[in-house]
C-alpha positions as CSV (number, residue, x, y, z in Angstrom):
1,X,111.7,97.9,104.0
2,X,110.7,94.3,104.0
3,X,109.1,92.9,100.9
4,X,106.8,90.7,103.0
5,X,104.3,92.5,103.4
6,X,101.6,93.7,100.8
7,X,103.7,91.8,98.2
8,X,103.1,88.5,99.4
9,X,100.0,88.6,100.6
10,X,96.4,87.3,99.2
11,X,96.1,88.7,96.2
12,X,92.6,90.4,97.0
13,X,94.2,92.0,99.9
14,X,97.0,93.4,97.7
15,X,94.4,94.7,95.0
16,X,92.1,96.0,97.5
17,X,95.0,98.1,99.1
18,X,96.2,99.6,95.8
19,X,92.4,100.3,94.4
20,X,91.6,102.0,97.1
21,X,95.1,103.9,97.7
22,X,94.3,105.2,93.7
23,X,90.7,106.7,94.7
24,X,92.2,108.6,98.0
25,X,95.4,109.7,95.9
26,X,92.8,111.0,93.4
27,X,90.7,112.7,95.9
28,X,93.4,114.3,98.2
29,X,95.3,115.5,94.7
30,X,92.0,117.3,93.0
31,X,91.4,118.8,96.8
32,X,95.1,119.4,97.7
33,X,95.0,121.1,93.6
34,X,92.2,122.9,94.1
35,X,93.3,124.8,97.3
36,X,96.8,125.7,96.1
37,X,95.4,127.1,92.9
38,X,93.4,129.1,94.9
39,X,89.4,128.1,93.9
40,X,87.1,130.6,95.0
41,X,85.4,128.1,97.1
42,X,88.5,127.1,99.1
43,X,89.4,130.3,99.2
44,X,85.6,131.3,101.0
45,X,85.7,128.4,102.9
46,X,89.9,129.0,104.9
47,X,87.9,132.7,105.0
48,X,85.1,131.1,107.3
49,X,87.7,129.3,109.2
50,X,90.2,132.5,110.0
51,X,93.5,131.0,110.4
52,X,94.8,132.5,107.4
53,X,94.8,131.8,103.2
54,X,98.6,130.5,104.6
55,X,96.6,127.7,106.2
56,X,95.5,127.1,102.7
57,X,98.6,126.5,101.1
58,X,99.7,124.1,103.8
59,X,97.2,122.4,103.8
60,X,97.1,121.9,100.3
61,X,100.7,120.8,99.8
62,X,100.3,118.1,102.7
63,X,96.9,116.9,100.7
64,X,99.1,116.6,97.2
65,X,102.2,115.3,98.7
66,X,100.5,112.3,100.9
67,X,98.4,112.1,97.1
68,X,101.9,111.3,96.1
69,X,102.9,109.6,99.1
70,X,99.9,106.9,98.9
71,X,101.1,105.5,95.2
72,X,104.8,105.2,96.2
73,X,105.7,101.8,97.9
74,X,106.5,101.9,101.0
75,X,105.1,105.4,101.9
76,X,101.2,104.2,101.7
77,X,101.3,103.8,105.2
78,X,103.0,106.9,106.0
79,X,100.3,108.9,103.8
80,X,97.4,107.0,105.6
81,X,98.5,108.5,109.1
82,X,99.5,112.1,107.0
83,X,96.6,112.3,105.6
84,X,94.3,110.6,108.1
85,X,95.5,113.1,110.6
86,X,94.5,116.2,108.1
87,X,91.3,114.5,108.0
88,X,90.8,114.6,112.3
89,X,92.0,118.2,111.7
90,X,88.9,118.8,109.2
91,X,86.4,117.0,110.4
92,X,86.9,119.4,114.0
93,X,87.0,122.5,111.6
94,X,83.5,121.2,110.3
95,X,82.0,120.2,113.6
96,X,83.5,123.6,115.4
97,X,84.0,126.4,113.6
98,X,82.2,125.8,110.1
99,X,79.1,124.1,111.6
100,X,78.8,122.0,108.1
101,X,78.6,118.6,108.0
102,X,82.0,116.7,108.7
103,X,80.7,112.9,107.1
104,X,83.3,114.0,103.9
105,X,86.2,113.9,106.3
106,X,85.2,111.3,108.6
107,X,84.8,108.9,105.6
108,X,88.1,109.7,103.8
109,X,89.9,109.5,107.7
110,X,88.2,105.9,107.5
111,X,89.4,104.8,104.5
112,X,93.3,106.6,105.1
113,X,92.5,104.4,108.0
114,X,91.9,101.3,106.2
115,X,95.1,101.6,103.8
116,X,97.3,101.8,107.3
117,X,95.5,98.8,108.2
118,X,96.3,96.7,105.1
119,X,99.5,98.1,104.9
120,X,100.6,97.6,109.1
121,X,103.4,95.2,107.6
122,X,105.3,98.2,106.3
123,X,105.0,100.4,109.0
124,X,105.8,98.5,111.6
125,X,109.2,97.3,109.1
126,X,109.4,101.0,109.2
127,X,109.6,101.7,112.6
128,X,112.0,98.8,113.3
129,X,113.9,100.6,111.0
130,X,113.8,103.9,112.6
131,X,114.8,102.5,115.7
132,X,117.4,101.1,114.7
């Protein structure tokens, strides 16, 4: 990965990318905890959306490991589009099957959205990389 991105940039921009990459790692780790411990309200609410308790789990895992993800350099962006994809995934669950309000997820897809923006420079180093 190329060290030009976040690194070298305004200062601001690097602070503002890892303050708010702490708050969604915080946020998607007590969710992603609370599902795979199995809290009664998680547990009620993959009830109400009848996929399965599986669905659960898996979505738990993916919630702690792009938690992870976000405060490991060079995987923030990665975690953004993980986790910002989860978040299009719950905010249609609200909308369509729980009929709850989906603002939670929309905001937290923003703001997975944001950290991909501020951290485009390693994705796109990424994806050069992939390539080949």
């Amino acid at each position: 990965m190329s060290v030009t991105s976040i690194q070298t940039a305004r200062p601001s921009r690097r602070i503002g990318a890892w303050s708010l990459q702490g708050v969604l790692a915080a946020a998607f780790l007590a969710a992603g905890v609370a599902k795979l411990t199995g809290v009664p309200f998680m547990v009620d609410l993959f009830a109400q959306i009848g996929v399965g308790q599986w669905f659960r789990f898996v979505t738990g895992a993916v919630e702690v490991a792009g938690a992870v993800a976000l405060l490991v350099p060079g995987l923030a962006s990665v975690a953004g589009l993980l986790l910002g994809t989860t978040m299009i995934g719950a905010t249609t669950a609200h909308l369509f099957v729980l009929h709850t309000s989906p603002v939670p997820a929309i905001v937290l897809g923003l703001l997975n959205a944001a950290v991909v923006y501020l951290r485009r420079d390693e994705l796109t180093d990424l994806i050069e990389r992939v390539k080949g």
